[in-house]
C-alpha positions in Angstrom: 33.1 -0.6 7.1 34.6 -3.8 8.3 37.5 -3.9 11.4 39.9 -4.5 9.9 39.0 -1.2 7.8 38.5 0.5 11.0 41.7 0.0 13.0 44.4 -0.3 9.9 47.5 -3.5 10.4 51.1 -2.6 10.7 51.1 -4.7 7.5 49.3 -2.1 5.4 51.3 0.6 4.6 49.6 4.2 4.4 48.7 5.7 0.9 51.3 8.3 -0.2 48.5 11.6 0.2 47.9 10.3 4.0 45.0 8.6 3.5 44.6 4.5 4.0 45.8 2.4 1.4 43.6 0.4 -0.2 42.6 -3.3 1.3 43.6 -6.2 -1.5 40.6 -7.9 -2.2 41.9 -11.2 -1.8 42.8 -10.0 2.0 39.5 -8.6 2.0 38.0 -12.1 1.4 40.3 -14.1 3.5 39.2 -11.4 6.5 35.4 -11.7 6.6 35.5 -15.4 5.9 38.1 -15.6 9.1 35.4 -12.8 11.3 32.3 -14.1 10.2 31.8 -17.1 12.3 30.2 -20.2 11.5 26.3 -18.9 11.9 27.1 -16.0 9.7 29.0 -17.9 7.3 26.1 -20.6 6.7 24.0 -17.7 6.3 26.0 -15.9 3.9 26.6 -19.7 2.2 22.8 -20.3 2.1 22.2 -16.9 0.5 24.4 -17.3 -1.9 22.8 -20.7 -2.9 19.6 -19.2 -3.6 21.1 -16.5 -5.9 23.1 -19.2 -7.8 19.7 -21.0 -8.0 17.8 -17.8 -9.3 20.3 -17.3 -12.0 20.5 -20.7 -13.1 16.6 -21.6 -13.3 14.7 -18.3 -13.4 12.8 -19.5 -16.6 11.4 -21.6 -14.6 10.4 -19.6 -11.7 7.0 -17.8 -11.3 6.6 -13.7 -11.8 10.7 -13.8 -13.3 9.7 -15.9 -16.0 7.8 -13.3 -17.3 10.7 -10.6 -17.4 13.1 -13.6 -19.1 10.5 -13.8 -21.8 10.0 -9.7 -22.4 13.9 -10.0 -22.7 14.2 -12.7 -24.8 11.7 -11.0 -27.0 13.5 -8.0 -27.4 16.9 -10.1 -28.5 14.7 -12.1 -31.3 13.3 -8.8 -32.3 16.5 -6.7 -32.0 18.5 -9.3 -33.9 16.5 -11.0 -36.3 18.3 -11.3 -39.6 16.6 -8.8 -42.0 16.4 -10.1 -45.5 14.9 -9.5 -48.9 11.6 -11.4 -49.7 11.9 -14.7 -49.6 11.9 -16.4 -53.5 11.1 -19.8 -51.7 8.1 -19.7 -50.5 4.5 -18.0 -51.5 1.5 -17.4 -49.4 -1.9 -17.7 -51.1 -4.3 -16.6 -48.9 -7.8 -15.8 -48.1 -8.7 -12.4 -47.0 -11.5 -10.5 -45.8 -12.4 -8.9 -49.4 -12.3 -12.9 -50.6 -15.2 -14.0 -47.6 -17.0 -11.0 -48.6 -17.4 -11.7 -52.2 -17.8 -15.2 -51.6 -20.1 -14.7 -49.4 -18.9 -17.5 -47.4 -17.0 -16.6 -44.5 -17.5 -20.3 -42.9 -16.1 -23.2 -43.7 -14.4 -21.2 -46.7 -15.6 -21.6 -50.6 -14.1 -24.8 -51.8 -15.0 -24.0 -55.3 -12.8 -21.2 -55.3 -10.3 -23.3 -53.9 -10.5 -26.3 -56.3 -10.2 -24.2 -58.9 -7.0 -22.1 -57.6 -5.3 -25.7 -57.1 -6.1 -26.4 -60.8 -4.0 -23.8 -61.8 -1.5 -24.0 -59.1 -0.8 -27.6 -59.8 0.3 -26.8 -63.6 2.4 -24.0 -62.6 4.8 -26.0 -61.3 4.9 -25.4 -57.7 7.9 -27.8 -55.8 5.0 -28.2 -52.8 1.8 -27.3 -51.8 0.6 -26.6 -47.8 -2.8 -26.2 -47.0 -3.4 -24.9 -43.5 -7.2 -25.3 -43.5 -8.8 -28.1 -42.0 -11.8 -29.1 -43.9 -14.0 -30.1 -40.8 -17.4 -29.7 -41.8 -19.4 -30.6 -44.7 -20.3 -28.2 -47.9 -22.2 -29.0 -50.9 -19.0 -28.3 -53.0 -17.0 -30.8 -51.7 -17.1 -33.4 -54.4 -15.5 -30.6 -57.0 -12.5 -30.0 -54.4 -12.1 -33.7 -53.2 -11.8 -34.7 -57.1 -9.2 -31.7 -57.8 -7.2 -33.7 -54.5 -7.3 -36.8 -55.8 -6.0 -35.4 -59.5 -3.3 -33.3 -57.9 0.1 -33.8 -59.3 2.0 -31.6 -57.1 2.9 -33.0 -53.6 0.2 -31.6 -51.5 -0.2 -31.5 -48.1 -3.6 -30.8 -46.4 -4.2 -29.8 -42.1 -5.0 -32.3 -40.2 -5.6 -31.4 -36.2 -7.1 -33.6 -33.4 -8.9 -33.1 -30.6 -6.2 -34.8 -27.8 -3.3 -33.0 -28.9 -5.3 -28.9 -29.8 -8.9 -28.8 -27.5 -9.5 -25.8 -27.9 -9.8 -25.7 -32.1 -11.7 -29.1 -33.1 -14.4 -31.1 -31.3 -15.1 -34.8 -31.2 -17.5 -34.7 -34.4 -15.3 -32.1 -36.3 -12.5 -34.6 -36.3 -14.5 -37.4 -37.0 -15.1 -35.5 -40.1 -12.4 -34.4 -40.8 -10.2 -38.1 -40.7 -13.0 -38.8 -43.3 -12.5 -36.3 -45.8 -8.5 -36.8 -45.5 -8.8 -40.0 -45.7 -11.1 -39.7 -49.0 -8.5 -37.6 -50.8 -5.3 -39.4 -49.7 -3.0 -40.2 -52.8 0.5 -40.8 -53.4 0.3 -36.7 -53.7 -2.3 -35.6 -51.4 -1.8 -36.6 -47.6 -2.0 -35.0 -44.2 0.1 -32.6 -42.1 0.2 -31.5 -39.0 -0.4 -27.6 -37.9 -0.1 -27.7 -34.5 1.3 -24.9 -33.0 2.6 -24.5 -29.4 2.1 -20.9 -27.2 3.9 -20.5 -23.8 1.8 -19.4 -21.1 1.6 -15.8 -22.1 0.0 -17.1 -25.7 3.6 -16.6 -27.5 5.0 -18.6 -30.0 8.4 -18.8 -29.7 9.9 -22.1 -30.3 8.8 -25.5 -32.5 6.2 -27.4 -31.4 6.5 -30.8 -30.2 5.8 -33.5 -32.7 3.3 -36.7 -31.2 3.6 -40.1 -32.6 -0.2 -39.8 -33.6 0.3 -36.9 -35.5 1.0 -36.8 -39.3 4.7 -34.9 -39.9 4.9 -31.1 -39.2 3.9 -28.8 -41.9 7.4 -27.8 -42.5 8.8 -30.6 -42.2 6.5 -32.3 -44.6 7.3 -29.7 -47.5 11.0 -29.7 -47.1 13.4 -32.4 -46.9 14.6 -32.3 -43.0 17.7 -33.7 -41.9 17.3 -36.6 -39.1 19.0 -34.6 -36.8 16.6 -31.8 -36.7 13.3 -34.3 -37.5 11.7 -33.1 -33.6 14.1 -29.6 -33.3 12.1 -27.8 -30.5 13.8 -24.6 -30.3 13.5 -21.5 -30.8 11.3 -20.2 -34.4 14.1 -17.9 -36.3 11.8 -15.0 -37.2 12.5 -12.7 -40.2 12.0 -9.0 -40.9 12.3 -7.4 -44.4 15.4 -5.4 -45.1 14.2 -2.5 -46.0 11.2 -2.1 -43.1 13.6 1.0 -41.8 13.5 2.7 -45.0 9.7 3.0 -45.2 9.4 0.6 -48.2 6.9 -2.5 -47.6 8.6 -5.2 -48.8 7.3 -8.2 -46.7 9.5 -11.5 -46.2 6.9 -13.3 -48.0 4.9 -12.7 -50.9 0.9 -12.4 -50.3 -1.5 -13.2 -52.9 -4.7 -13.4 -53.0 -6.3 -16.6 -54.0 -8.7 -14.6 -56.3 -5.6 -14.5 -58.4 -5.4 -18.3 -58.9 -9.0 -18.8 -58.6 -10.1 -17.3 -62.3 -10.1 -18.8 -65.3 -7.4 -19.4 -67.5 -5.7 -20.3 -70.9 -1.8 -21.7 -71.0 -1.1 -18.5 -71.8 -2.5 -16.5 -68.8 -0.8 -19.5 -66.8 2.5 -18.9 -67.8 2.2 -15.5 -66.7 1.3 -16.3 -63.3 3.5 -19.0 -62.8 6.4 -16.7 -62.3 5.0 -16.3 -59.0 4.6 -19.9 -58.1 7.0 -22.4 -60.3 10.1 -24.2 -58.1 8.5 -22.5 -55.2 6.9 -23.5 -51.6 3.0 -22.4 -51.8 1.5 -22.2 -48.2 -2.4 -21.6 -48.9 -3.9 -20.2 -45.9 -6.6 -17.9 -44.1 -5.1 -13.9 -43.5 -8.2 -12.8 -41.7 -9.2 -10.0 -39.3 -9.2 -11.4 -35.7 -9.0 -15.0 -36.8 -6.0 -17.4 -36.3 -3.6 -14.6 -35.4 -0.6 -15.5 -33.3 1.6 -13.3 -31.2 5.1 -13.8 -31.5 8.3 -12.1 -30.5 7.5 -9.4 -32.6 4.8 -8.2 -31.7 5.9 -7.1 -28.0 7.3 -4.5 -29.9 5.0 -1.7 -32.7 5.8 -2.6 -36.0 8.4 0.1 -38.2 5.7 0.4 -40.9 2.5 0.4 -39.0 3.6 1.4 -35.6 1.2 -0.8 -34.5 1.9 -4.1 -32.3 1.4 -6.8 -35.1 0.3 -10.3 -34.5 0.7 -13.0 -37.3 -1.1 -15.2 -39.1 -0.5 -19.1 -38.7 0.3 -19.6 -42.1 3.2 -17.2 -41.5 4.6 -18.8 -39.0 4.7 -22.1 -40.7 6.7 -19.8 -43.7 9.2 -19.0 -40.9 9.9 -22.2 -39.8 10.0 -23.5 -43.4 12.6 -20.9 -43.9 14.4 -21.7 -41.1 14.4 -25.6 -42.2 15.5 -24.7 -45.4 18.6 -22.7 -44.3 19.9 -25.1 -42.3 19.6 -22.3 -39.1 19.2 -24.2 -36.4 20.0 -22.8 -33.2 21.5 -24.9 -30.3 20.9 -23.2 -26.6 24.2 -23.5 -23.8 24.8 -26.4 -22.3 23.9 -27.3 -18.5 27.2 -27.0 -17.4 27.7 -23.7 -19.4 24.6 -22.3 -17.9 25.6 -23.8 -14.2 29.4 -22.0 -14.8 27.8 -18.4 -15.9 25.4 -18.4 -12.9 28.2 -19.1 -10.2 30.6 -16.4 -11.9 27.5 -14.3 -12.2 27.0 -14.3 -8.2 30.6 -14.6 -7.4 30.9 -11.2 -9.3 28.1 -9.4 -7.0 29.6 -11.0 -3.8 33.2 -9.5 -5.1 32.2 -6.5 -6.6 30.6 -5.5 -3.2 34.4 -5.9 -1.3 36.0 -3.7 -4.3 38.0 -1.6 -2.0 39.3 1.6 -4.6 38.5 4.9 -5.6 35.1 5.4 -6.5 35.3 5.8 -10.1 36.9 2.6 -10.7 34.2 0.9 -8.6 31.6 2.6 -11.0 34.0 1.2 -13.9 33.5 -2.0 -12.5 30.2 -1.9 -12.2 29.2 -0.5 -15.2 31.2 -3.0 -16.9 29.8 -6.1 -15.5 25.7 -4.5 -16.8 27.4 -4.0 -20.0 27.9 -7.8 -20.0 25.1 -8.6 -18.7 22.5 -6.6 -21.4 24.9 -7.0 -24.4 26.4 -11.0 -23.9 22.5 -12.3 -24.5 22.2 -10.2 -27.6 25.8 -11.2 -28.9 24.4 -15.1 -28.8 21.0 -14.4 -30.1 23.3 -12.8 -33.0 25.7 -16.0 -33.0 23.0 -18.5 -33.5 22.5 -19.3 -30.1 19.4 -20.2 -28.7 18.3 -18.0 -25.9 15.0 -19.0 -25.0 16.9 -20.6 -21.7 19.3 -18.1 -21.3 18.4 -16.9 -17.6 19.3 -12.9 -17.7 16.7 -11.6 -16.0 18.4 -13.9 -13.2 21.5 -13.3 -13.5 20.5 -9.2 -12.8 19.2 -11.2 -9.9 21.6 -13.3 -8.9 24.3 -10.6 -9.0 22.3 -8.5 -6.8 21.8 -11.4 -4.3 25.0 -12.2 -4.3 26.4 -8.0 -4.0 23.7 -7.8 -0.8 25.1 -10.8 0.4 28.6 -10.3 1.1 28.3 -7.0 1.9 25.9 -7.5 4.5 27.8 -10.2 5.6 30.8 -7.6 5.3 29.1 -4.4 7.1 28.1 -7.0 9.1 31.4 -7.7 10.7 32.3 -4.0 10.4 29.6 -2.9 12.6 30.7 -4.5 16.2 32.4 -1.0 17.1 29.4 0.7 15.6 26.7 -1.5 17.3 28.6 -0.6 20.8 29.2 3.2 20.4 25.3 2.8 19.4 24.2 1.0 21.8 25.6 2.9 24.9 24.2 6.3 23.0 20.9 4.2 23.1 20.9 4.4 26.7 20.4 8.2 26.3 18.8 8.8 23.0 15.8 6.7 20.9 17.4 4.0 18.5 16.6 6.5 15.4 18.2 9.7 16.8 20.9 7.5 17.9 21.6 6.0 14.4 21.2 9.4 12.9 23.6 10.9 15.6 26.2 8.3 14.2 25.7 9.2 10.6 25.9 12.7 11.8 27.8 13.0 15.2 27.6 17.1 14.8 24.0 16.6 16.1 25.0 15.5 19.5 25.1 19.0 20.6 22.2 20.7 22.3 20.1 23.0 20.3 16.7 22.9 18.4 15.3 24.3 15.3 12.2 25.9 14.0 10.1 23.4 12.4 6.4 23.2 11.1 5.2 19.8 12.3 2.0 18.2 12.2 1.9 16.9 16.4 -0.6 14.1 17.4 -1.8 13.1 20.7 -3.5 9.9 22.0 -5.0 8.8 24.8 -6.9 5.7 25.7 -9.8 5.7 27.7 -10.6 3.6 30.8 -7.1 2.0 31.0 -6.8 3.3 34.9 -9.5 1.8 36.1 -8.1 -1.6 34.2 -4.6 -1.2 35.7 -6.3 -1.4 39.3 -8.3 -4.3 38.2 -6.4 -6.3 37.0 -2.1 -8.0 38.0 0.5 -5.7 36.9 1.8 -8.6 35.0 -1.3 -8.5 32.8 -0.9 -4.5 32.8 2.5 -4.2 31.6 1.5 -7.4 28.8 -1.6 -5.3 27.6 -0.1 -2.0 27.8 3.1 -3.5 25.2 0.6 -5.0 22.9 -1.3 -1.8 22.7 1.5 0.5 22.6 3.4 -1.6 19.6 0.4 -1.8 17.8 0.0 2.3 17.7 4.1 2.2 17.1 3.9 0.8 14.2 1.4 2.7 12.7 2.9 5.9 13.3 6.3 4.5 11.8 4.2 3.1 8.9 2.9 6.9 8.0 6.2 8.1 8.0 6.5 9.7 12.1 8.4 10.1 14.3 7.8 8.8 18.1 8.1 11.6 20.3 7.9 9.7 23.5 5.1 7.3 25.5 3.2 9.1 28.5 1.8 6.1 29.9 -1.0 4.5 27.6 -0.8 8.0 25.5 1.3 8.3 22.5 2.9 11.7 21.4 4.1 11.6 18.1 4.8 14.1 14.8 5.6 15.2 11.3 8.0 17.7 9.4 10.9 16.5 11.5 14.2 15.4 11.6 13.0 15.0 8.0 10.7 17.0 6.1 8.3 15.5 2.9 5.8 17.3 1.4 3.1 14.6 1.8 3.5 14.9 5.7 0.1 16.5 6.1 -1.7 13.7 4.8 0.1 10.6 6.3 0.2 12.7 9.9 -4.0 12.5 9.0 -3.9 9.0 7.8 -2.1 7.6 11.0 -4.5 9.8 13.0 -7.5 8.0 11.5 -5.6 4.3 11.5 -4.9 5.2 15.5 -8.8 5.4 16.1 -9.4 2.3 14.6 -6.5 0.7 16.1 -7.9 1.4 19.4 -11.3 0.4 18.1 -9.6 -3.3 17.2 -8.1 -3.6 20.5 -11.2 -2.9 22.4 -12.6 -5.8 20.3 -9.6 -8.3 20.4 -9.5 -7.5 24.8 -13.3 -8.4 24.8 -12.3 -11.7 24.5 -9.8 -11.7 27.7 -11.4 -12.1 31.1 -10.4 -8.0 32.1 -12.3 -5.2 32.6 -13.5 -3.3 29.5 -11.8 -0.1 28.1 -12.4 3.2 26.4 -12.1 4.2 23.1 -8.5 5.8 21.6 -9.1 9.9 21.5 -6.7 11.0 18.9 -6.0 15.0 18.3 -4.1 16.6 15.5 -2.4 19.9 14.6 -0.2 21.9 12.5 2.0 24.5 13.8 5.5 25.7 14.4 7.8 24.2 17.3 11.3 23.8 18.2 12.5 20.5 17.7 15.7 19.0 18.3 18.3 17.7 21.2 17.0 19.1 25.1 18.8 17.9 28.4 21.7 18.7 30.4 25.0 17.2 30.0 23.9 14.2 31.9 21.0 13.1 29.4 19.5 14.6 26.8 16.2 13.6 24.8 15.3 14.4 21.2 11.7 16.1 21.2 9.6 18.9 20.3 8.4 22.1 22.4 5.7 24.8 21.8 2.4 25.9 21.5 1.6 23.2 18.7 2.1 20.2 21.2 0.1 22.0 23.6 -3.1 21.7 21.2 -2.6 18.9 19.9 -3.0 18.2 23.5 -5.7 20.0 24.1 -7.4 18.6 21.1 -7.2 14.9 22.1 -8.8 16.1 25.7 -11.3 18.0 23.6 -12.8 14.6 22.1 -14.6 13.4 25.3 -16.9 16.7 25.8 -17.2 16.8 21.9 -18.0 13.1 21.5 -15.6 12.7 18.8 -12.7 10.0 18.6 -10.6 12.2 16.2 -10.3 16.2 16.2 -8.6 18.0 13.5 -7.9 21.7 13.7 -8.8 24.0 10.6 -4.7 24.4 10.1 -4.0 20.9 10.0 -7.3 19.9 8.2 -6.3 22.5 5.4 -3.1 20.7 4.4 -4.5 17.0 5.2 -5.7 16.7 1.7 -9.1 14.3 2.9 -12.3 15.1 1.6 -14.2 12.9 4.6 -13.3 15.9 7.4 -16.8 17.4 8.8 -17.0 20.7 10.7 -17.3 20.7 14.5 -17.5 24.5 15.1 -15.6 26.8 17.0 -14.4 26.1 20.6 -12.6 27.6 23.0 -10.0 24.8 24.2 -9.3 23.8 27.8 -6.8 26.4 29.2 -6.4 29.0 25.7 -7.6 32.0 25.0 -7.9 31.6 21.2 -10.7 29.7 19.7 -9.9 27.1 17.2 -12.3 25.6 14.2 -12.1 22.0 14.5 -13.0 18.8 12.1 -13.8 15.1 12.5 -13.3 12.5 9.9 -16.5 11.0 8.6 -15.4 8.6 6.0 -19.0 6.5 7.2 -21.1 9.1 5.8 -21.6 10.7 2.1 -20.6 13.6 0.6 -23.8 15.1 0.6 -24.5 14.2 4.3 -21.0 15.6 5.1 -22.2 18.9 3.0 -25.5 19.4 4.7 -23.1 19.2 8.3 -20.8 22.0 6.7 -23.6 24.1 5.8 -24.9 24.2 9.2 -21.7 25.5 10.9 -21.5 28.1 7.8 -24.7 29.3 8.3 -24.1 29.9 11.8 -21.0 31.2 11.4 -22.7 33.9 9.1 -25.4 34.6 11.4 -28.1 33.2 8.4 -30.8 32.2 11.2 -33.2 31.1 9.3 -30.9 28.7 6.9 -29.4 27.7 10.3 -32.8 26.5 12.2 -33.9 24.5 8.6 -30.9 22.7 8.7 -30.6 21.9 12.3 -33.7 21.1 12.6 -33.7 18.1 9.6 -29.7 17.2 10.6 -31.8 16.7 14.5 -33.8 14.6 13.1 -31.7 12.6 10.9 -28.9 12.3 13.2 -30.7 11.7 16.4 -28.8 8.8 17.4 -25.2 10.6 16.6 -24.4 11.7 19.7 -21.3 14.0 18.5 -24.1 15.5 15.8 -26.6 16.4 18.3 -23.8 18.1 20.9 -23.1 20.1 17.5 -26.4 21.3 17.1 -26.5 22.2 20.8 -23.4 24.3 20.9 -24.2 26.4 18.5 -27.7 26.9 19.7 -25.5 28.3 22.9 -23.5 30.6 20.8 -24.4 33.2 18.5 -22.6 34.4 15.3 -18.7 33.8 15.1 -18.7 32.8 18.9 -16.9 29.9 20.0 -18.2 27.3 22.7 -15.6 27.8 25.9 -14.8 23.8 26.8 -15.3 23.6 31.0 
C-alpha cells in the first residue's frame, strides 16, 4: 500500500458505502513516478529493460529456449491442418520384412531397386526422389546404374557431403558416392540434396538451409518452386490425417512397399499398379526400425492411434515439405518491429496490471484476461499461417511477470515509509520477524503465550572464554559475529526460529509461531549442520594467529512449552518457557561428559525421521530427576556398525548379560579409539538393568 493510499487527498472523494474510492490508475502512475526518486526510478527503468529484453529474445536465451520450443510444438501439433491422404505424392519404401528377405540390410538390394524403377518409370510417375545415397560399392551396381541412365522419368537421386552433414558420410563414402552420381547423370537422372537441419534438442522444425555446393533441395528439385521461396527457411507445415480422432488409419501419405514394384510384370499387371503411381510425386526411401528416424513437432506429443510418441522417417519429412511447396503454404513469422511492439505492451501490461486499484474480482478479470491472450494469440497465428517458430511466449509469461514485480515493488516500495518506521521503532523491542508478524497481525502485541510442541536446540561453543581473554575485544566481537551469522543462517535455512543469543550459545526451535509437519526433521538436520558448522570454523580460525577453540556441543528435544510475547509494559520479548528448554539445555551440557558433539533425546529422535541416530543409553541429566534415553548421529558409520551399537544398549537394557559382555567386548575392541564408544561401554558396565548413569 503506497502513501498516497495510506493518508487519502481532499481531491478523492469517499466511496458511497464509506469505504475509499478507488485511485485512477493514471494518478496511480503519475504518483509513484513523482515518489520514487531518481535511484528507485533507474532501478525500476533498468528492470523493466531486462523484461522487455526477455520477451523480445527469449528464443535466444539459454534454459527459456527450451520452454519456447515445448510451446511452439504444441501450437504445430494443436493446429496442424488435418487432411485426407495426399493424392500427390507416394512413398515406396523399404521396410524391415524387405531387409529380411533380401537378406541385405546394408547398403540396400539394388536389384530390387532397378527392377522397381523399371516399372515405376512406365507407370507414369510426374517425378521420382530417391533418398538413398548409394555410398559404397555392391556387385549389382551395373544392373541399377544402367536402369539410371535409361530412366525416362525425371529422377532425382541423394546426394550428401561430408562439410555440410559429418556425422552421416565420411571422406571415402563421398568420394564414392560423387562417382556413382556422376556415372548415372542424364538429362533425367541427376542429384539432390537431403540435408536436413535439427535444432539443438534434435527437432526438425523448419527448412534447411540450402549451400551453394549443394545440388537443389529434394523438394525443391521435384516441384516447380517459385523464386521467392527458392531458400524459404521457415517453419515445416506438418500434416495429420483427418480421421486419426475417429480411430481409422488413414495416413497423409500412402506407404508401399517396394516388393510391390519390385516383381515381375506384364502391361497388364502395370496398369493395375499404376493407379497408385501415374501423375504422382514417388519419394522411394528407407522406413526402418531405429534408422533415419527424426523427431519433429509431433512427436512431443503420443500419437491418437498408437498412443505412442512417434518419430518420422526422413523420407516423410521430405513428403511434408513437398506438400507444403506444392500448396503454396508458406508461412511468414512477425516482423521485428511487430515483435519489439508486443514485448513492450507485454511488460507495460504487468507493470499496470500490478497498480489496478478495484475490486478484486475485476482485478482477477483482468488478469485472467491478459493469460487468455497470452496462451490463445500464439495458437490463433499458428492457425493464420503465421510462422511461430520466433514467436517469444514463453517470454512474454516472463516479461509480464518482470514487469508486474517491477512496479509493484517499486510501488509497495514507496508505500512502505510509514510501515518501515512503525517497524522499525517495534524493532527496538521485538526481533525483526515477530515485529513483521506483529504488523501483519497487530492483535499479537498483547502479552500471553500458547501451548506449543516444539523441537528446542541448544549450542554452545567450547573454549571461546579462554579466546576472549586472549585475544582484543575488537578481534572478539569480529569472531564472535562471524560465528554467530554463520549458525544464524543455518537455523533460518531449516525453517527455525531464533530464540535469542546467550553469548557464543545459540538457543533456537521448532513448531512455533508456525507449525509444519516436517519440523522434526529439519530441527535434526540444522542440529547436525550446527556441529559441522562449528567443526568449519575451528578449521577456517586455525589459520588466524588466536588461540584455538572447542568444538560446537549441540542438544536437541521435543516437548511442550509456552511460547509467545513475555515482558512488562516497558519491553517485551518473543520466546519460549518450560521444561523442554531446560533439557535441551541440559542436553547440550551433557555432550562434554558423554563425548558426543550432538545429543538427541528418545522423544525428539522418534519424530526426527534419520536412520544415522545411535543409542547412548540412559542418563540421568544434570539437575533432573527423570532419566532420559539419548542418541548421537553417526552418519560416518554403517548400518550394521550402527546396529551392533543398538544391540548393546538393548541387551543391557534387558538385563541379557551374556549377549551384553559379547558385544561389548568386540564393539571395545573395534571402537578403541572412539572415545564417546568406549564411555558407553563403561557406563553401562556401572549400571545394571534399566538404570540410568546420574551425570555429576
Amino acid at each position: 500500500m503506497t502513501t498516497a493510499e495510506t493518508i487519502p487527498s481532499p481531491a478523492e472523494p469517499a466511496a458511497p458505502d464509506g469505504q475509499q474510492a478507488a485511485v485512477p490508475l493514471r494518478k496511480r502512475v503519475r504518483r509513484l513516478v513523482m515518489q520514487l526518486g531518481p535511484s528507485r526510478m533507474a532501478a525500476m527503468s533498468l528492470f523493466l529493460l531486462l523484461a522487455i529484453l526477455i520477451a523480445r529474445f527469449s528464443w535466444q536465451m539459454p534454459l527459456v529456449d527450451a520452454a519456447e520450443r515445448a510451446l511452439y510444438d504444441a501450437r504445430a501439433t494443436l493446429m496442424a491442418p488435418h487432411v485426407e491422404q495426399d493424392k500427390r505424392i507416394t512413398l515406396v519404401t523399404y521396410n524391415d520384412e524387405t531387409l529380411f528377405n533380401t537378406g541385405i540390410r546394408s547398403p540396400l538390394d539394388r536389384t530390387l531397386l532397378a527392377n522397381a524403377l523399371g516399372n515405376l518409370d512406365q507407370m507414369g510417375a510426374k517425378a521420382i526422389g530417391i533418398d538413398i545415397a548409394f555410398d559404397s560399392p555392391r556387385p549389382d551396381d551395373a544392373l541399377l546404374k544402367a536402369q539410371l541412365r535409361a530412366m525416362k522419368t525425371p529422377t532425382w537421386l541423394a546426394y550428401a557431403e561430408q562439410a555440410s552433414n559429418p556425422n552421416t558420410i565420411f571422406y571415402e563414402q563421398q568420394k564414392y558416392l560423387e562417382a556413382y552420381i556422376a556415372d548415372v547423370t542424364t538429362a533425367k537422372t541427376k542429384p539432390t540434396s537431403v540435408l536436413f537441419r535439427t535444432d539443438d534438442d534434435s527437432v526438425i522444425r523448419n527448412w534447411p538451409d540450402r549451400p551453394k555446393n549443394l545440388p537443389p533441395l529434394m523438394a525443391n528439385a521435384l516441384a516447380p518452386v517459385d523464386p521467392a521461396h527458392a531458400n524459404f527457411q521457415g517453419n515445416i507445415r506438418f500434416l495429420v490425417p483427418a480421421r486419426a480422432a475417429e480411430g481409422q488409419e488413414e495416413p497423409v501419405f500412402a506407404n508401399i512397399p517396394i516388393d510391390t514394384f519390385a516383381m515381375p510384370m506384364d502391361a497388364e499387371m502395370r496398369a493395375g499398379f499404376s493407379e497408385l503411381v501415374r501423375g504422382r510425386y514417388v519419394l522411394i526411401g528407407g522406413d526402418i526400425i531405429d534408422n533415419d528416424q527424426f523427431n519433429t513437432p509431433l512427436s512431443r506429443f503420443p500419437d491418437a492411434i498408437t498412443g505412442q510418441h512417434e518419430t518420422m522417417i526422413g523420407l516423410e519429412v521430405h513428403a511434408h515439405m513437398l506438400a507444403q511447396q506444392l500448396d503454396g503454404a508458406w508461412s511468414h513469422p512477425l516482423a521485428g518491429p511487430a515483435l519489439w511492439a508486443l514485448a513492450i505492451l507485454v511488460v507495460l501490461a504487468g507493470g499496470l496490471t500490478s497498480l489496478i486499484d478495484l475490486r478484486a474480482r475485476w482485478v482477477a478479470v483482468a488478469f485472467l484476461g491478459q493469460m487468455a491472450f497470452f496462451i490463445a494469440f500464439p495458437f490463433w497465428l499458428q492457425g493464420r499461417g503465421v510462422d511461430t517458430t520466433t514467436l517469444p511466449t514463453f517470454g512474454w509469461a516472463i516479461g509480464w511477470l518482470f514487469g508486474y514485480a517491477a512496479v509493484g515493488t517499486a510501488a509497495r516500495t514507496v508505500g512502505s515509509r510509514q510501515r518501515a518506521f512503525a517497524q522499525s521503532a517495534l524493532g527496538k523491542y521485538l526481533p525483526a520477524d515477530v515485529a513483521a508478524q506483529i504488523m501483519r497481525d497487530p492483535d499479537q502485541l498483547s502479552l500471553h503465550g500458547e501451548r506449543r510442541n516444539i523441537f528446542c536446540v541448544f549450542t554452545d561453543l567450547e573454549g571461546f572464554t579462554k579466546l576472549s581473554h586472549a585475544t582484543t575485544p575488537e578481534t572478539v566481537a569480529r569472531l564472535l559475529n562471524e560465528y554467530l551469522d554463520r549458525l544464524s543462517d543455518i537455523v533460518l535455512a531449516h525453517g527455525g526460529t531464533i530464540d535469542k543469543f546467550v553469548g557464543d550459545a545459540i538457543v533456537a526451535f521448532w513448531g512455533a509461531p508456525l507449525s509444519r509437519p516436517d519440523d522434526g526433521p529439519q530441527a535434526a538436520a540444522a542440529a547436525i549442520a550446527l556441529y559441522e558448522a562449528g567443526e568449519k570454523y575451528r578449521v577456517d580460525l586455525a589459520a588466524e594467529d588466536v588461540p584455538p577453540i572447542g568444538m560446537t556441543r549441540v542438544g536437541l528435544h521435543v516437548g511442550d512449552a509456552i511460547v509467545g510475547n513475555f515482558g512488562g509494559e516497558g519491553r517485551i520479548q518473543y520466546t519460549a518457557l518450560g521444561d523442554s528448554m531446560n533439557t535441551a539445555s541440559r542436553l547440550e551440557a551433557a555432550n562434554k561428559e558423554l563425548k558426543t558433539g550432538i545429543l538427541v533425546s528418545a522423544e525428539a529422535a522418534a519424530r526426527s525421521g534419520r536412520d544415522d541416530l545411535v543409542p547412548m543409553g540412559r542418563v540421568t541429566l544434570r539437575g533432573r530427576a527423570q532419566p532420559v534415553d539419548v542418541f548421537t548421529p553417526r552418519p560416518d558409520l554403517v548400518p550394521e556398525r550402527r546396529a551392533r551399537i543398538a544391540a548393546l544398549v538393548a541387551a543391557h537394557a534387558a538385563g541379557d548379560k551374556n549377549a551384553y559382555v559379547t558385544s561389548a567386548t568386540a564393539l571395545a575392541k573395534e571402537y578403541g579409539q572412539d572415545a564417546s564408544i568406549m564411555f558407553l561401554i563403561a557406563r553401562l558396565n556401572e549400571t545394571e538393568k534399566g538404570e540410568s548413569y546420574v551425570l555429576s
